[in-house]
N, CA, C and O of each residue as an XYZ file, in Angstrom:
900
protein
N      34.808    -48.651     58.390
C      33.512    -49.281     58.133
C      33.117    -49.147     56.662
O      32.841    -50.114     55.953
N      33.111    -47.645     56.185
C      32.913    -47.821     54.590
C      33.757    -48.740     53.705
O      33.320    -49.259     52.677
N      35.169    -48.927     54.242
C      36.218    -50.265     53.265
C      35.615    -51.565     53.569
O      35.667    -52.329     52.606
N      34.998    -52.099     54.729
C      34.390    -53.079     54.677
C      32.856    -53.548     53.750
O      32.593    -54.521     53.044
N      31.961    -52.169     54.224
C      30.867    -52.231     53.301
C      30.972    -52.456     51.910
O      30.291    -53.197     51.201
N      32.309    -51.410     51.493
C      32.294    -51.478     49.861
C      32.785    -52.929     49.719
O      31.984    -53.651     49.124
N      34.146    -53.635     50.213
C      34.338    -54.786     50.220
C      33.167    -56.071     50.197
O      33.327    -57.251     49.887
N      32.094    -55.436     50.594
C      31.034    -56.468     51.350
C      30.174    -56.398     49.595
O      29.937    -57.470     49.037
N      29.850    -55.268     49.011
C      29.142    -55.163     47.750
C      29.937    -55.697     47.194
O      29.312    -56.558     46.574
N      31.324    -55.836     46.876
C      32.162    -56.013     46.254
C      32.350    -57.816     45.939
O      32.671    -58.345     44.875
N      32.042    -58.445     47.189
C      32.685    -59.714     47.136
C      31.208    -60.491     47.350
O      30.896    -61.372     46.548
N      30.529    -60.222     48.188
C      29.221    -61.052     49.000
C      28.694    -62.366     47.550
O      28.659    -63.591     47.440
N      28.433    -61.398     46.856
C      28.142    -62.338     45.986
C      28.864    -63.461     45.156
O      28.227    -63.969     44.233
N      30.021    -63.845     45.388
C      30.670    -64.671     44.288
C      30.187    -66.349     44.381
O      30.856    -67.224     44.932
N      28.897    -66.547     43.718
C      28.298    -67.982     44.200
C      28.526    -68.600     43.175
O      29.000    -68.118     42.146
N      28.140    -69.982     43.398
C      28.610    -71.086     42.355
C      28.171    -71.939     42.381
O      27.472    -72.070     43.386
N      28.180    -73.209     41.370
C      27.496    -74.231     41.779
C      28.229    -75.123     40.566
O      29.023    -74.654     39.752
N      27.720    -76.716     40.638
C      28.851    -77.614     39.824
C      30.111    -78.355     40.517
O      31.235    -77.929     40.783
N      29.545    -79.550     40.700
C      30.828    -80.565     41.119
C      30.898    -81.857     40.457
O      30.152    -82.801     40.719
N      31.897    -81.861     39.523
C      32.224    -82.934     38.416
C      32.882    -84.187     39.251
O      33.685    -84.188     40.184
N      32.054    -85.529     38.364
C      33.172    -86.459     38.740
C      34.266    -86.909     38.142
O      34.723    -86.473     37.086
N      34.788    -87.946     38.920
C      36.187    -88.064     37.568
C      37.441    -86.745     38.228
O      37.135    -85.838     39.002
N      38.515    -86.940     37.784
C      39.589    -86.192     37.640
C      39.154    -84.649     36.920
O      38.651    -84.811     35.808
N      39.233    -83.551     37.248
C      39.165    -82.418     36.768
C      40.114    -81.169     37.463
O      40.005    -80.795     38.631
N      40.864    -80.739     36.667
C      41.447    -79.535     37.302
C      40.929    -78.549     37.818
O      39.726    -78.288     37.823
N      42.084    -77.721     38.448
C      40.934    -76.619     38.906
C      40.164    -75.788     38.543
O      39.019    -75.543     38.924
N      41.157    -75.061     37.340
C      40.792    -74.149     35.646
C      39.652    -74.607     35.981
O      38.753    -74.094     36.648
N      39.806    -76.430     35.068
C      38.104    -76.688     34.306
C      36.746    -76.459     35.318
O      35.602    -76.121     35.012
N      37.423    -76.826     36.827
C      36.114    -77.245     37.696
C      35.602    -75.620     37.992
O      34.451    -75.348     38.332
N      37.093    -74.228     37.718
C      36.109    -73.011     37.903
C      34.953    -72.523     36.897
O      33.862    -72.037     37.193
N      35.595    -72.837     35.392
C      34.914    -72.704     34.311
C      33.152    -73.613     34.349
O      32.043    -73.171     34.049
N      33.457    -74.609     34.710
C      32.545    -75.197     35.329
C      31.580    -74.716     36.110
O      30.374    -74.950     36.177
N      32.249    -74.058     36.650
C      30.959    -73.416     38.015
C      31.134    -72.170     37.574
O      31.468    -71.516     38.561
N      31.082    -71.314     36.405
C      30.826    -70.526     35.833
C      29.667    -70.361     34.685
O      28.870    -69.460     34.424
N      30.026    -72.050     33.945
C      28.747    -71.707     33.470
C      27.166    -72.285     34.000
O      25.985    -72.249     33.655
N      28.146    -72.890     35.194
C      26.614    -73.661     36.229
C      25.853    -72.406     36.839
O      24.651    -72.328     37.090
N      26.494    -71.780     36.956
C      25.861    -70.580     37.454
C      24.998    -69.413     36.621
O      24.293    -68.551     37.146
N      25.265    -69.630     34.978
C      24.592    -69.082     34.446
C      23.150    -69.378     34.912
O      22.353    -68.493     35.222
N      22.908    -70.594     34.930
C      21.224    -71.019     34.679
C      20.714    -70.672     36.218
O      19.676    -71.249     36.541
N      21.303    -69.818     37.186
C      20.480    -68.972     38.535
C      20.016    -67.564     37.641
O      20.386    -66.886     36.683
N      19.455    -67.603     38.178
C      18.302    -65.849     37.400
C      18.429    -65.157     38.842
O      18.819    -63.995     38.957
N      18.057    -65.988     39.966
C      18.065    -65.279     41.459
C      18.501    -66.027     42.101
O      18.885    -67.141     41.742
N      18.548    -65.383     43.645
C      18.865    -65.976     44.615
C      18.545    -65.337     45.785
O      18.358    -64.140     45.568
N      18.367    -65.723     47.251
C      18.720    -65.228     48.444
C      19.147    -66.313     49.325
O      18.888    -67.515     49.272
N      19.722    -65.768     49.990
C      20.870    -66.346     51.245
C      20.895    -65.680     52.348
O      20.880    -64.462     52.173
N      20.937    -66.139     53.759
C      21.898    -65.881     54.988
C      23.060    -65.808     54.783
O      23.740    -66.768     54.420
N      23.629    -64.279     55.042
C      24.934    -63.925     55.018
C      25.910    -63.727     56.326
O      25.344    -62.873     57.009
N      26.672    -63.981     56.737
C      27.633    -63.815     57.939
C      29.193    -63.081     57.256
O      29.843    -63.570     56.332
N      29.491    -61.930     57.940
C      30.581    -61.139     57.464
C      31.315    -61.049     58.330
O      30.689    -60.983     59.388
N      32.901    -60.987     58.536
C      33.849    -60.682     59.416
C      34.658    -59.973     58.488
O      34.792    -60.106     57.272
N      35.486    -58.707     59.817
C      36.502    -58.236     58.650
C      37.355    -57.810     60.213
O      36.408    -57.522     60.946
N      38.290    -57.688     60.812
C      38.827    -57.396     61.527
C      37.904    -57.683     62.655
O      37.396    -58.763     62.956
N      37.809    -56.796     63.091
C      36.859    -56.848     64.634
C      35.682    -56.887     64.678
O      35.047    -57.516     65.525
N      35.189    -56.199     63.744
C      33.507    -56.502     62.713
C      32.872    -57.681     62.002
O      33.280    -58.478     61.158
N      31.652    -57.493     62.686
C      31.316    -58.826     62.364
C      29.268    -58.251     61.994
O      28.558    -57.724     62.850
N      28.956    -58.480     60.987
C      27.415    -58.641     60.286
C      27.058    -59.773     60.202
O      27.717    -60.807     60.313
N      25.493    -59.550     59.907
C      24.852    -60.642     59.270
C      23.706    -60.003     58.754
O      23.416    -58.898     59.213
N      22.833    -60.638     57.661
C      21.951    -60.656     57.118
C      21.456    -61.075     55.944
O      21.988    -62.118     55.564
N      20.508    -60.578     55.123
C      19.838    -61.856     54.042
C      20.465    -61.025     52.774
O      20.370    -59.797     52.772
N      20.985    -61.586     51.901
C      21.420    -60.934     50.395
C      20.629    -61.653     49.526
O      20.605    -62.863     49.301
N      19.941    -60.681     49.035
C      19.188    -60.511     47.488
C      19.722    -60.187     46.304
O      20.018    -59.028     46.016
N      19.946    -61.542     45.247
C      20.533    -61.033     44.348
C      19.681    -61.106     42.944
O      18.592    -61.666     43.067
N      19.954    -60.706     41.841
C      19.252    -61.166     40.453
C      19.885    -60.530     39.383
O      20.285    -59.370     39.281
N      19.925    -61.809     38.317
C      20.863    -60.788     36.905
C      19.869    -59.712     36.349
O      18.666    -59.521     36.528
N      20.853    -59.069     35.589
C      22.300    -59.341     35.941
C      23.109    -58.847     36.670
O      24.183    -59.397     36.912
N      22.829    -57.952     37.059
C      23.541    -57.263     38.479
C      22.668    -56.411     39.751
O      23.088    -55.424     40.354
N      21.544    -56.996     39.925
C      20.498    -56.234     41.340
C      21.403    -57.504     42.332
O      21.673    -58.663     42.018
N      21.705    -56.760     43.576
C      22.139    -56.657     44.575
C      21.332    -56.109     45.698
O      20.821    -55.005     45.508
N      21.128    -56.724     46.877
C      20.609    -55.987     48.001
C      20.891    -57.086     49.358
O      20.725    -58.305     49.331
N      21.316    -56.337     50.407
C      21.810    -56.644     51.884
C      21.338    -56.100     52.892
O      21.981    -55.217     53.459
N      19.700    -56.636     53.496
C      19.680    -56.133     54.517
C      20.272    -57.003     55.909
O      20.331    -58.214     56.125
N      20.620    -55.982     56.620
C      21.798    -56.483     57.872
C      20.535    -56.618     58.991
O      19.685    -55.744     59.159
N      20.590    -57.763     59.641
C      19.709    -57.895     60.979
C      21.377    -57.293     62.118
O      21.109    -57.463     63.308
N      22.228    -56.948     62.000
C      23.605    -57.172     62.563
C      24.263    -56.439     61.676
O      24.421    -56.900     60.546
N      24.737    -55.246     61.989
C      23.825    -54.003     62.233
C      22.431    -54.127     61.946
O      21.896    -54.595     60.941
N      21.882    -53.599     63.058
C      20.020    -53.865     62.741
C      19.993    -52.358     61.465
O      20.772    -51.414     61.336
N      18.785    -52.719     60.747
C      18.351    -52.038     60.148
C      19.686    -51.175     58.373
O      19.576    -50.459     57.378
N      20.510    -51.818     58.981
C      21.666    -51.247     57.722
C      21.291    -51.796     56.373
O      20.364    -52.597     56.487
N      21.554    -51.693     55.577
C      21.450    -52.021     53.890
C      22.811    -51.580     52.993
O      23.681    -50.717     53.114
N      22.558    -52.488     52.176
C      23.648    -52.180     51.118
C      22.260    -52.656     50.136
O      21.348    -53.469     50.285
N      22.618    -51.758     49.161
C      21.586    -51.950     47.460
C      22.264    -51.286     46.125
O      22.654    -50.136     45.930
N      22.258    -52.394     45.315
C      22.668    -52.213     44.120
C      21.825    -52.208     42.976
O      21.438    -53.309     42.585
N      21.359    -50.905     42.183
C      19.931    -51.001     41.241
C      20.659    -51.397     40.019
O      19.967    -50.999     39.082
N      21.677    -51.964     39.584
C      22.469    -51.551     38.331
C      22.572    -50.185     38.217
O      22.025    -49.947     37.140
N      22.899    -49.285     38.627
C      23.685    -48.324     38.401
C      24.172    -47.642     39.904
O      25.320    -47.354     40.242
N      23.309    -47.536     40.434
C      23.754    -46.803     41.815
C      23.403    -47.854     43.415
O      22.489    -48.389     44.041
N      25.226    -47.569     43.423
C      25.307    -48.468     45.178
C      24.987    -47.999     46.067
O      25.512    -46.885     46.048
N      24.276    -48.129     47.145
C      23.309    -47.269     47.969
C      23.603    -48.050     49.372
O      23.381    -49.260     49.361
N      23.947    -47.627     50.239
C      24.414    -48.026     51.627
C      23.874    -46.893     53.004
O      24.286    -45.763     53.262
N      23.076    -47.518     53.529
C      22.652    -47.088     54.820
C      22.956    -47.642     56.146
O      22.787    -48.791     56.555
N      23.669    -46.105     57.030
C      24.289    -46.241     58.113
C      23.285    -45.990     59.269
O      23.249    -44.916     59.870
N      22.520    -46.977     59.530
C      21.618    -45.991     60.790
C      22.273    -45.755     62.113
O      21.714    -44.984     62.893
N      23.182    -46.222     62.389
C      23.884    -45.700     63.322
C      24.806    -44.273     63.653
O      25.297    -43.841     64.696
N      24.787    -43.682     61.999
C      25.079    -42.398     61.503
C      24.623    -41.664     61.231
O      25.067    -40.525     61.083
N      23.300    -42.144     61.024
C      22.230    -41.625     60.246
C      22.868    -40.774     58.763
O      22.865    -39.583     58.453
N      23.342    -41.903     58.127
C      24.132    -41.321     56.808
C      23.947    -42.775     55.632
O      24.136    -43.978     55.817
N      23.365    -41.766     54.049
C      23.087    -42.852     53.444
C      24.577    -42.329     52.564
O      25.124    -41.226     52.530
N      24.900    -43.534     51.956
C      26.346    -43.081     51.318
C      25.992    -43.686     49.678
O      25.607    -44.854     49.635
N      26.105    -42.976     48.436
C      26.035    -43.041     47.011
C      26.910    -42.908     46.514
O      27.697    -41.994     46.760
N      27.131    -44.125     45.296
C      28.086    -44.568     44.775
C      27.562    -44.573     42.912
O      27.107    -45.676     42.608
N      27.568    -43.940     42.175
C      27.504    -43.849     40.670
C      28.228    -45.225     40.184
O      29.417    -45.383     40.461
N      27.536    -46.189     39.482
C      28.499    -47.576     39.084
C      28.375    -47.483     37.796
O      27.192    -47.443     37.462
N      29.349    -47.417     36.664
C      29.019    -47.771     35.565
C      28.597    -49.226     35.369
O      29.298    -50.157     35.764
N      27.649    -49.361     34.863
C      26.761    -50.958     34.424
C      27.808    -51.756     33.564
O      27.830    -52.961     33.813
N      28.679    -51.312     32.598
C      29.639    -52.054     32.104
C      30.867    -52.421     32.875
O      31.832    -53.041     32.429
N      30.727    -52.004     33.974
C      31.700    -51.692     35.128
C      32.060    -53.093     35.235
O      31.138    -53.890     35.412
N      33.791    -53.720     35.121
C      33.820    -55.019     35.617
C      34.099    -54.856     37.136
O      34.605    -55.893     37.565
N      33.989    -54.185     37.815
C      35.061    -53.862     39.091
C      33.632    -53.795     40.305
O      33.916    -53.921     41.497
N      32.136    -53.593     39.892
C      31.331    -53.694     41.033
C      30.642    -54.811     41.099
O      30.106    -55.509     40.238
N      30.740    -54.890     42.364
C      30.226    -55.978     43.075
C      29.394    -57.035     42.299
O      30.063    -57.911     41.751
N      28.133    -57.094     42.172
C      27.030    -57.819     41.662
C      27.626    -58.126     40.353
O      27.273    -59.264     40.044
N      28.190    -57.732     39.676
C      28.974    -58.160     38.162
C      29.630    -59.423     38.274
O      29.671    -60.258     37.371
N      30.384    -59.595     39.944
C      31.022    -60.563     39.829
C      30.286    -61.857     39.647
O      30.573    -62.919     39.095
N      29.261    -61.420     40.286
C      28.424    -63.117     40.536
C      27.778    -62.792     38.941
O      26.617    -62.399     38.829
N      28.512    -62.966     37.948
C      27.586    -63.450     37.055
C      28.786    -64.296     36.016
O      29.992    -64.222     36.253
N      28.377    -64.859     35.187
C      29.142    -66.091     34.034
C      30.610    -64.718     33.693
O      31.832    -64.867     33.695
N      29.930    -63.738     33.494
C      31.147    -62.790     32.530
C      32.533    -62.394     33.711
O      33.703    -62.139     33.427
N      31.864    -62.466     35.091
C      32.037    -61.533     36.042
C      33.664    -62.865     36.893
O      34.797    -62.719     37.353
N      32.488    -64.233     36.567
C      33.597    -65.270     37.072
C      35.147    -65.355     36.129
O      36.325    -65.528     36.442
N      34.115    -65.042     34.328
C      35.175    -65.103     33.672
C      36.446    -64.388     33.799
O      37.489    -64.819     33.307
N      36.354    -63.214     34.509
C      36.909    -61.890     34.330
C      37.981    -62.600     35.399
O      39.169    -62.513     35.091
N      37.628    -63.312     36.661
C      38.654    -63.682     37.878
C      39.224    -64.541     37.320
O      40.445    -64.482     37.460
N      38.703    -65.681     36.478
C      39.507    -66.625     35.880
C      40.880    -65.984     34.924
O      42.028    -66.426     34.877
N      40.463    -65.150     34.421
C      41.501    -64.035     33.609
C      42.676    -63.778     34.649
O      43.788    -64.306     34.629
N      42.168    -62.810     35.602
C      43.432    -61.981     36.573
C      43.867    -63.095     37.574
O      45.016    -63.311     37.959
N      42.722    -63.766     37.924
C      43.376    -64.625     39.189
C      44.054    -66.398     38.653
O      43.337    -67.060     37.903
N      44.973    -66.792     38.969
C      45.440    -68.195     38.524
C      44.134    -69.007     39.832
O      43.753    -68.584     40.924
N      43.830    -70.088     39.178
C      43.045    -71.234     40.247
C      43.823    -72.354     40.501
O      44.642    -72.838     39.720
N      43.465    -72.876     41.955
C      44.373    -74.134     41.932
C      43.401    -74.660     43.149
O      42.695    -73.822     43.709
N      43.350    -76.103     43.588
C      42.705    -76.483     44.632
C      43.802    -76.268     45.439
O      45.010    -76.249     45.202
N      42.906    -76.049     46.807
C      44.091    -75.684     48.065
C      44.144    -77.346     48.545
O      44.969    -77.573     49.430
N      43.725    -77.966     48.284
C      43.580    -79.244     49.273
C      43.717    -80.328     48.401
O      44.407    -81.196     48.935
N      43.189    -80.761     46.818
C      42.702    -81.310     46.026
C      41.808    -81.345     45.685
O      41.158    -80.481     46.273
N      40.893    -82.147     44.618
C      39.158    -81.814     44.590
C      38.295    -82.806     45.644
O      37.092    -82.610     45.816
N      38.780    -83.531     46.106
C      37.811    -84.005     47.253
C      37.370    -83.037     48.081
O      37.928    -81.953     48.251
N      36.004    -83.548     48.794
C      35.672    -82.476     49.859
C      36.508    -82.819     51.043
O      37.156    -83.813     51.370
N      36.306    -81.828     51.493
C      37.421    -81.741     53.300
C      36.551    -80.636     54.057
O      35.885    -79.688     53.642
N      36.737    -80.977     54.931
C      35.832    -80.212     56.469
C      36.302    -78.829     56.056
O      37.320    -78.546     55.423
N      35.275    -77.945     56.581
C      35.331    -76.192     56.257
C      36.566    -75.833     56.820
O      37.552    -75.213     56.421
N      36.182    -76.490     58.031
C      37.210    -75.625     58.942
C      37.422    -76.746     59.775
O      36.655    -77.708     59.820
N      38.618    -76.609     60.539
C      38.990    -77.669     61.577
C      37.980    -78.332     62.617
O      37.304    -77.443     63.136
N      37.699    -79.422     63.025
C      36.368    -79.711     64.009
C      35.263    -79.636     62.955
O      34.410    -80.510     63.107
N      35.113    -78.999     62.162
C      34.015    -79.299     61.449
C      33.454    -80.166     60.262
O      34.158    -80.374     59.273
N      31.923    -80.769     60.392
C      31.317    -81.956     60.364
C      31.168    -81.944     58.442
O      31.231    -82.869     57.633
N      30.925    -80.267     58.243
C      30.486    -80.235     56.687
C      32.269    -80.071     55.445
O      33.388    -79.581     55.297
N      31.331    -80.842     54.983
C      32.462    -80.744     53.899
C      32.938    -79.937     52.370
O      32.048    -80.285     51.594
N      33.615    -79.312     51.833
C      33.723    -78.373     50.763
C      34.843    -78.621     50.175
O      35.944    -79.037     50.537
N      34.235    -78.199     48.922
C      35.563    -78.352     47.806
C      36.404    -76.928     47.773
O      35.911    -75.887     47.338
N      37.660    -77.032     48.264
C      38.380    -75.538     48.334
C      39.101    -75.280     47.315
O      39.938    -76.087     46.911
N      38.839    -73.862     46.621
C      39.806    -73.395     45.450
C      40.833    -72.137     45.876
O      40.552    -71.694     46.990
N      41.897    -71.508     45.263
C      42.617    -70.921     45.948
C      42.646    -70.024     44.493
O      42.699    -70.597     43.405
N      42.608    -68.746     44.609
C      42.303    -67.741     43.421
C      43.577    -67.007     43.600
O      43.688    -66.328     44.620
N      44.538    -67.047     42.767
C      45.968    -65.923     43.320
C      45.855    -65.013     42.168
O      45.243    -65.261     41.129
N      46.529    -63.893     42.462
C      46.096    -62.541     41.427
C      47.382    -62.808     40.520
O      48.489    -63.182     40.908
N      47.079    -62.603     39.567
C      48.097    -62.574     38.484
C      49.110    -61.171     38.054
O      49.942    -61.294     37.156
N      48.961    -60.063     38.677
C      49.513    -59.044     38.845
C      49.053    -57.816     40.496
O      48.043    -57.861     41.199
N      50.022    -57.063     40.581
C      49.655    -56.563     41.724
C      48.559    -55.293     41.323
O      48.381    -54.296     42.022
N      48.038    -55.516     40.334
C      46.915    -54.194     40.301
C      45.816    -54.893     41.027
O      45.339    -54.098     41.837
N      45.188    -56.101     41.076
C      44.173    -56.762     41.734
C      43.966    -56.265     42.745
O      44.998    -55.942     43.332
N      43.076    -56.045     43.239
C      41.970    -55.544     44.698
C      42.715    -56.732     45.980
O      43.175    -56.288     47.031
N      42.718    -58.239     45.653
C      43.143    -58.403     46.495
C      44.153    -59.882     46.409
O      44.018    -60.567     45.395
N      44.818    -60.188     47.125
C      46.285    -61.281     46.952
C      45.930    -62.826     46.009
O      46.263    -63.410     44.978
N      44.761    -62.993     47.540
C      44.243    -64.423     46.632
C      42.957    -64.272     47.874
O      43.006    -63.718     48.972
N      41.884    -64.970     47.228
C      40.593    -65.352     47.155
C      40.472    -67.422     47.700
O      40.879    -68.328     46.973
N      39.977    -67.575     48.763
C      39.458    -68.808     48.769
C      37.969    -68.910     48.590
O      37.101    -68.103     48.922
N      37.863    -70.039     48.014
C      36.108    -70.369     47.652
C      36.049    -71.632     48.082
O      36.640    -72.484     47.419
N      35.299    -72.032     49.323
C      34.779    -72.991     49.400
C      33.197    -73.332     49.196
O      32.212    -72.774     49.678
N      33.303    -74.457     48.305
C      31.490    -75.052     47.877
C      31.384    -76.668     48.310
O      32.012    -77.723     48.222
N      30.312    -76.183     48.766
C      29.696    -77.475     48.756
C      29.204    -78.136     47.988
O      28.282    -77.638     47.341
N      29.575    -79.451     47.739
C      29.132    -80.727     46.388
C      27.680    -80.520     46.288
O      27.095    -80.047     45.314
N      27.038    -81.010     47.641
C      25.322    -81.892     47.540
C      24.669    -80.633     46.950
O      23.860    -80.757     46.031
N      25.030    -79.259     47.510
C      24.375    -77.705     46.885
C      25.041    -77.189     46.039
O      24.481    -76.161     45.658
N      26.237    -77.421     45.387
C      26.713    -76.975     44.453
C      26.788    -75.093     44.521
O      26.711    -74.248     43.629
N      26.949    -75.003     45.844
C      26.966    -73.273     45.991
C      28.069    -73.307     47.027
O      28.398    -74.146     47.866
N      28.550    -72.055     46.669
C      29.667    -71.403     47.404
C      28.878    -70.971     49.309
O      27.880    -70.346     49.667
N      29.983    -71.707     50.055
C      29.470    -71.956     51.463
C      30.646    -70.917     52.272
O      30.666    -70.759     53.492
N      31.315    -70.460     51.593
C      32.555    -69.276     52.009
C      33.281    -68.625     51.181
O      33.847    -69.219     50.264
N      33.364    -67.651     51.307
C      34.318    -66.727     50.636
C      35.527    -66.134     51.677
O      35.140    -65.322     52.518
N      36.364    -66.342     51.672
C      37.923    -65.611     52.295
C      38.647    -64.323     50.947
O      38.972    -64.604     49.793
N      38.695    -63.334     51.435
C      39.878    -62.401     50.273
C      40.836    -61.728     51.347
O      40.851    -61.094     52.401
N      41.656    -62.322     50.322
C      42.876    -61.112     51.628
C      43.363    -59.977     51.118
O      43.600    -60.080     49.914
N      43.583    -59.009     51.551
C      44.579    -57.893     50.769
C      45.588    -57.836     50.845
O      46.168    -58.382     51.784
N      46.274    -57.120     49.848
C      47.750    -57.208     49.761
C      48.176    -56.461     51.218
O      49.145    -57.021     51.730
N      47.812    -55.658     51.761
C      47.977    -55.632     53.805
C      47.891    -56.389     54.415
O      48.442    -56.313     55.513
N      47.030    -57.741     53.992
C      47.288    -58.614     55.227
C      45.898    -58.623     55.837
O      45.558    -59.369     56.755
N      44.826    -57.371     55.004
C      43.646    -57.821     55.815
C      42.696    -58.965     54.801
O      42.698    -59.067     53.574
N      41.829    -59.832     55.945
C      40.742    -60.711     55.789
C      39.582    -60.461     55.408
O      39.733    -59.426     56.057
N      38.394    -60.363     54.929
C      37.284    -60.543     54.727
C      36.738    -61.835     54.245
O      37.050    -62.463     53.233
N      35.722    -62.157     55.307
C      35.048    -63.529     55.133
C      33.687    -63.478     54.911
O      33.009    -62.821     55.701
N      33.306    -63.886     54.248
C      31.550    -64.180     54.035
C      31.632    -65.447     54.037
O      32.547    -66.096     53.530
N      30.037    -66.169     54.994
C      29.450    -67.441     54.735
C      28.223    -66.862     54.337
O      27.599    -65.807     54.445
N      28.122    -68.128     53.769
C      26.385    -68.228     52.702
C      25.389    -69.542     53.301
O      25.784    -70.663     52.982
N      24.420    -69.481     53.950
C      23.632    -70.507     54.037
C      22.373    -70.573     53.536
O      22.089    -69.664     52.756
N      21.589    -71.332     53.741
C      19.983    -71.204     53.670
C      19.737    -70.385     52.503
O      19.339    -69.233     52.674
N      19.938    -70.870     51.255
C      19.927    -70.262     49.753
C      18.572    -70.792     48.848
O      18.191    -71.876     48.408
N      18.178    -69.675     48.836
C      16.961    -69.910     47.617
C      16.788    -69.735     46.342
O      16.776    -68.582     45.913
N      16.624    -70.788     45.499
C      17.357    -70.330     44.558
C      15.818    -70.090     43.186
O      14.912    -70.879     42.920
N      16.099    -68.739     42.623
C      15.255    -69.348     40.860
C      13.733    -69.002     41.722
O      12.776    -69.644     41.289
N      13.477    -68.173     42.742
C      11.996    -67.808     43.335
C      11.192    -66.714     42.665
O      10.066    -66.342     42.995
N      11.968    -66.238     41.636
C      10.763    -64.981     40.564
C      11.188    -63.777     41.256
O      10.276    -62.951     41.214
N      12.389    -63.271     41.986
C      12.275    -62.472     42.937
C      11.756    -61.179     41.790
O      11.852    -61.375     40.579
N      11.102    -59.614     42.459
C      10.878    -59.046     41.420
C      11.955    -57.723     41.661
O      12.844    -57.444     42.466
N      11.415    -57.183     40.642
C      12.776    -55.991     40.615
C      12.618    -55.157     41.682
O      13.573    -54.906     42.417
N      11.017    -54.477     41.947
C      11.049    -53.618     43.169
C      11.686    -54.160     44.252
O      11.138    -53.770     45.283
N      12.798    -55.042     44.505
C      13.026    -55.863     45.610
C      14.450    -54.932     45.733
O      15.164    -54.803     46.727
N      14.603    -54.387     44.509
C      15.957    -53.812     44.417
C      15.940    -52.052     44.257
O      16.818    -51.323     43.796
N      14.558    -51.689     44.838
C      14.367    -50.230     44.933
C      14.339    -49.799     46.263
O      13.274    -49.817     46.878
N      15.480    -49.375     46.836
C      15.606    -49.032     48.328
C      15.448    -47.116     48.711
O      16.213    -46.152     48.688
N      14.404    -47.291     48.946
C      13.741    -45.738     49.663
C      14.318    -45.437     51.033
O      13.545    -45.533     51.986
N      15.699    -45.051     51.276
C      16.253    -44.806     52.765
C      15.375    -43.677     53.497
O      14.837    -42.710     52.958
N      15.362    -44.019     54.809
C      14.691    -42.577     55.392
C      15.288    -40.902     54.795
O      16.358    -40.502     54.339
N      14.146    -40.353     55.052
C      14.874    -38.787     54.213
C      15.008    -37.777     55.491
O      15.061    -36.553     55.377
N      15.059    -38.543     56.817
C      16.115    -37.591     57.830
C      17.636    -37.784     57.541
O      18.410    -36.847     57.739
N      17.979    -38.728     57.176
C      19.390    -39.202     56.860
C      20.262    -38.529     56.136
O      19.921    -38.272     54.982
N      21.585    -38.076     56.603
C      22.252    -37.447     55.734
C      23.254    -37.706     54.280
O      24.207    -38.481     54.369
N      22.975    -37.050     53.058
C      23.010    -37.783     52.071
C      24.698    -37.600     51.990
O      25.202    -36.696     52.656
N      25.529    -38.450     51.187
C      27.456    -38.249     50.890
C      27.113    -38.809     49.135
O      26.486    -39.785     48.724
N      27.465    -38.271     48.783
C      27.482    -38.416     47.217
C      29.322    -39.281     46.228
O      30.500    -38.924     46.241
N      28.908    -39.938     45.847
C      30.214    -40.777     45.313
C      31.191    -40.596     46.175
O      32.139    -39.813     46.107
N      30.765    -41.762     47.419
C      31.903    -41.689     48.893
C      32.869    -42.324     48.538
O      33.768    -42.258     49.377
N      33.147    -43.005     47.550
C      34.042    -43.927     47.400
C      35.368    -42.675     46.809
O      36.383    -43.243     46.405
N      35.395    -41.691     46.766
C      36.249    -40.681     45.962
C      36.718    -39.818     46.910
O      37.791    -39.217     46.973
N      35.699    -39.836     47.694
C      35.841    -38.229     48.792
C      36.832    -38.857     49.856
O      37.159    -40.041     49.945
N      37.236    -37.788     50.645
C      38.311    -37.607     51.686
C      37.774    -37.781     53.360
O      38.510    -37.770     54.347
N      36.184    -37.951     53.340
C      35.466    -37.941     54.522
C      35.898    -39.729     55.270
O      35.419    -40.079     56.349
């Protein structure tokens, strides 16, 4: 459960927006929706997560350049929060909050990715290519909505994970799925719906006070628990 959560800070956010007409490669159309994405300040969304047998949902709060926050209706009451510096994840089913120290220059956490520098950084390690071409094509088989699919492959085996799909939608110009696989063979999927975009969100949105019966784990991402 903690490899999924961290996975979940890690990836949830990679949004986008920008669909060119005309002939454009894939490179240009990611660069594209890199710097389309500069001009979001915020956002929130309905999130849906799968990772093996696990399955969440809930609303993600984001804002540059790197506040992050996930509360889960699915797990009820869980959170993931990112203040720019410290990742903060609550298990109420454990009653365990788990802390994570992030360096802010950090390219490797989560909320970094969703930003212009953060896309640049995947454009670097990962090669882009459309999986399909740039027309839109149905999400998924049987289905009515349509997305432009990109296929992200890692350019060396130090990468977190093999290859990355991004599907966006044209009319919203935002990322409507995220797929990453790992070099094991495992999946993680996020969908994004119902996105608000540029609402003033404020910063206390990104100050999460966990209950103080809860038991505290200090930089879990290191320890042996």
């Amino acid at each position: 459960m903690k490899k999924i959560l961290f996975f979940t800070a890690v990836l949830f956010s990679l949004a986008a927006t920008a669909f060119s007409q005309g002939i454009l490669t894939a490179a240009a159309f990611f660069q594209t929706v890199s710097a389309e994405y500069g001009k979001i300040n915020d956002y929130e969304a309905s999130v849906e997560i799968k990772a093996a047998k696990n399955a969440m949902e809930g609303k993600v709060s984001f804002k540059r350049p790197n506040l992050l926050r996930i509360d889960f209706t699915s797990p009820e009451e869980q959170v993931i929060c990112f203040n720019g510096d410290t990742l903060t994840i609550y298990l109420p089913g454990n009653a365990a909050i788990l802390n994570q120290s992030v360096e802010s220059s950090s390219t490797n956490n989560g909320a970094n990715m969703a930003t212009p520098h953060g896309l640049a950084l995947m454009s670097r390690y990962y090669s882009v290519a459309y999986e399909t071409g740039q027309d839109p094509v149905p999400l998924e088989e049987g289905s009515q909505e349509k997305v432009v699919k990109l296929v992200l492959s890692r350019r060396n085996t130090s990468e977190a994970f093999r290859y990355i799909n991004l599907s966006i939608v044209p009319e919203t110009k935002l990322i409507r799925r995220i797929q990453a696989v790992t070099p094991q063979g495992e999946t993680f999927q996020f969908d994004f719906s119902n996105y608000v975009i540029n609402q003033g969100i404020s910063d206390q949105r990104f100050i999460y006070d966990p209950p103080s019966s809860a038991n505290n784990y200090n930089n879990f991402l290191f320890s042996e628990q």
